[in-house]
N, C-alpha and C positions, 0 to 999 in steps of 0.2 A: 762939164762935158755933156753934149747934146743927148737926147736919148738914142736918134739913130747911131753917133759914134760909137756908145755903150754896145746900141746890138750889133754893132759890128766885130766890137773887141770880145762881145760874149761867142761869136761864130767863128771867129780867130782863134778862139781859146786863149785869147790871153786875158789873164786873170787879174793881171799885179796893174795894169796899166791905167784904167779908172784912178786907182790908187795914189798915183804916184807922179803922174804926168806932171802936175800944176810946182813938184817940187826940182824938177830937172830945170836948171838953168839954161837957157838958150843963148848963143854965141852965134850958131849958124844951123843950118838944115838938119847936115851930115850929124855934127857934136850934136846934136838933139833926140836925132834918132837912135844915134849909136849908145848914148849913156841909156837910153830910157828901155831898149831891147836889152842891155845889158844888165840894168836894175830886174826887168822883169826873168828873165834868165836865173838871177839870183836867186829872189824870191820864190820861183821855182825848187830851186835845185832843193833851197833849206826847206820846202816845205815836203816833197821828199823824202828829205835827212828825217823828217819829222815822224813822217810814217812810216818810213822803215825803222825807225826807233820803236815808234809803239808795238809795230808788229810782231819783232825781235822778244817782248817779253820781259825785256832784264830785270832783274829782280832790284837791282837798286843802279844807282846814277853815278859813274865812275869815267874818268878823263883818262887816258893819255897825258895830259900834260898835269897833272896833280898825282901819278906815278911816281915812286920814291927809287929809282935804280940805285941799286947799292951792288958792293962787293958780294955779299952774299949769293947773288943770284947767276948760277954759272952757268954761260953759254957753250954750246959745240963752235968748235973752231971754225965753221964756214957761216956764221950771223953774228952780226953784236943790233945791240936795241937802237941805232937810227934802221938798222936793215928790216926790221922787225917791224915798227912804228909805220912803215911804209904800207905793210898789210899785200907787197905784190906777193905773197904767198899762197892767198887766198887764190889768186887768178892763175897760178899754178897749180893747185889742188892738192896744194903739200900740207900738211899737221902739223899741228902744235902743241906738245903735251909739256905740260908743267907740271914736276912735281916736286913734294915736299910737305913740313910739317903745317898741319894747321895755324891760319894767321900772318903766314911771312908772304902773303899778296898776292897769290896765284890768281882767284876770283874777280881782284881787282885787276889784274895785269888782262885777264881772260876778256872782261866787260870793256873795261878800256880801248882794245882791239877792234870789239864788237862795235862800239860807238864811232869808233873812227873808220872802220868798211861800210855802217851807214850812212853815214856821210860822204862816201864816195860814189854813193848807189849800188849798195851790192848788199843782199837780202841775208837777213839773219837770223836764228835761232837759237834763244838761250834755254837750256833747260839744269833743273838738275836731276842727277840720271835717276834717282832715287821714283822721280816725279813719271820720268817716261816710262819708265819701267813701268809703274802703275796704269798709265796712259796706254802705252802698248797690251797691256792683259788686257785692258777695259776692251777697248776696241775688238781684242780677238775674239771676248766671250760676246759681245755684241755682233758677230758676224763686219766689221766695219773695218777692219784690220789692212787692206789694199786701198781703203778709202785715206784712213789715216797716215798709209806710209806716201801715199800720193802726196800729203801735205807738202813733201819736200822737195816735187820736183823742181821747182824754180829759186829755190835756195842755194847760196853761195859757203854760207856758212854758218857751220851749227857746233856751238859749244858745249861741252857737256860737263856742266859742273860737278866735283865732289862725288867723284869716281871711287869707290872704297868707301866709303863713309857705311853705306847701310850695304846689308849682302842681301843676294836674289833668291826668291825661287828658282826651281827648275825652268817655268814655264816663263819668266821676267829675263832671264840667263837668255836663253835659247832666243826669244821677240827684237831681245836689243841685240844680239848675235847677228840676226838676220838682217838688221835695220840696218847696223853698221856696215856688211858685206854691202848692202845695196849704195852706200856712198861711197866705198872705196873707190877710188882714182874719179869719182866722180865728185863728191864735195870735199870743202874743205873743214877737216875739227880742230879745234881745242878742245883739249880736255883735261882737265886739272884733276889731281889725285895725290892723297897722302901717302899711299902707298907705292913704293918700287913694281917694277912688272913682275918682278918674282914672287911677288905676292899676290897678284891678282886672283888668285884660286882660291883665295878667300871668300872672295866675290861671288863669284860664276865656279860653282863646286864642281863642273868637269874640267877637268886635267887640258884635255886637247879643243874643247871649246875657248879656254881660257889659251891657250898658245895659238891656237889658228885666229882669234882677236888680238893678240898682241902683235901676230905678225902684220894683220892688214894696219893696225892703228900706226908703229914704226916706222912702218915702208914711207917712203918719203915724209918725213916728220922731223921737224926740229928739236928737241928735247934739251928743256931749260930746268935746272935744278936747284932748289930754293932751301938755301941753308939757313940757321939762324932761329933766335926766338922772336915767339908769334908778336906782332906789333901789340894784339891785342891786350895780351899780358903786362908787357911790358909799358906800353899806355896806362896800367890798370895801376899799376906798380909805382910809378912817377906819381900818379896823382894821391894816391896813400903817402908819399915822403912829404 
């Protein structure tokens, strides 16, 4: 390719085309330009998928399609898992809470979803809440606390891992209280958790902080229940036989 064609394709903004032109077969005009917009189209989209993966955070690399659905895992009567896989829930602004015992795959089901709304162009956040929680105090004793909740205005969806796992301060309680009121009916969660909502006052030690959260996180939310022992164990267990 010439160098003016180059700075032409640099001012076009297309990227992929340098690239790839000499590999599109040609037949006719039409077929030539239509595969070669459509190659760079591609090359687009994944490279996209790319960055909103990185951006996303995920702590480790989990599929949709390497997902083990089993009987165990029991749905509300209005989704089953192709409804799910689809992820239009996210573009509804509806939740997703998973719970159950350590191991039986929520994390991975969670990540999973995450990867595949990136892939669709839709902006993500994984945390685990243990993590934001700290994240949210820093920020507040830092005076930077409206800077950091800003992070999420153009997020679509924000996971929040391993909900019960560690309990909050007062001042962790009350940050991520306020965070979560600011997505309600606006973004969408998952959020995975060992424990039932009736126990969340474990968690977050007021009473009615802990109920006026459970109510916003419910209200339009799927809620998938994961029976069964931890894979992890039970992996551990086979390979000792």
């Amino acid at each position: 390719m010439t160098s003016n064609l180059k700075s032409i394709c640099k001012t076009l903004r297309l990227a992929y085309v340098n690239e790839i032109y000499e590999d599109i077969p040609f037949e006719n005009p039409t077929q030539f330009l239509d595969e070669l917009f459509q190659k760079e189209l591609q090359f687009r989209e994944e490279a996209k998928s790319e960055r909103l993966i990185k951006k996303a955070k995920f702590t480790q690399k989990k599929s949709l399609s390497s997902f083990q659905w089993n009987e165990q895992i029991h749905f509300p009567a209005h989704i089953d898992s192709e409804e799910l896989c689809k992820v239009d829930f996210i573009g509804r602004r509806e939740n997703l809470i998973l719970t159950g015992a350590p191991g039986t795959g929520k994390t991975h089901l969670a990540t999973g979803i995450g990867y595949e709304a990136c892939k669709r162009g839709l902006e993500v956040r994984f945390y685990r809440v243990s993590d934001l929680a700290e994240s949210l105090e820093k920020a507040w004793r830092d005076g930077k606390l409206a800077q950091f909740r800003g992070r999420f205005k153009s997020v679509d969806l924000i996971i929040l891992d391993e909900m019960g796992y560690v309990p909050f301060n007062k001042e962790g309680a009350e940050l991520l209280f306020q965070l979560i009121s600011d997505w309600y009916e606006q973004k969408s969660l998952i959020i995975t958790s060992n424990l039932e909502f009736s126990q969340w006052n474990r968690v977050f030690s007021d009473s009615r902080l802990t109920a006026a959260l459970v109510d916003r996180v419910i209200h339009h939310a799927h809620i998938l229940n994961f029976t069964g022992d931890s894979f992890r164990v039970t992996n551990a267990l086979s390979r000792q036989r």
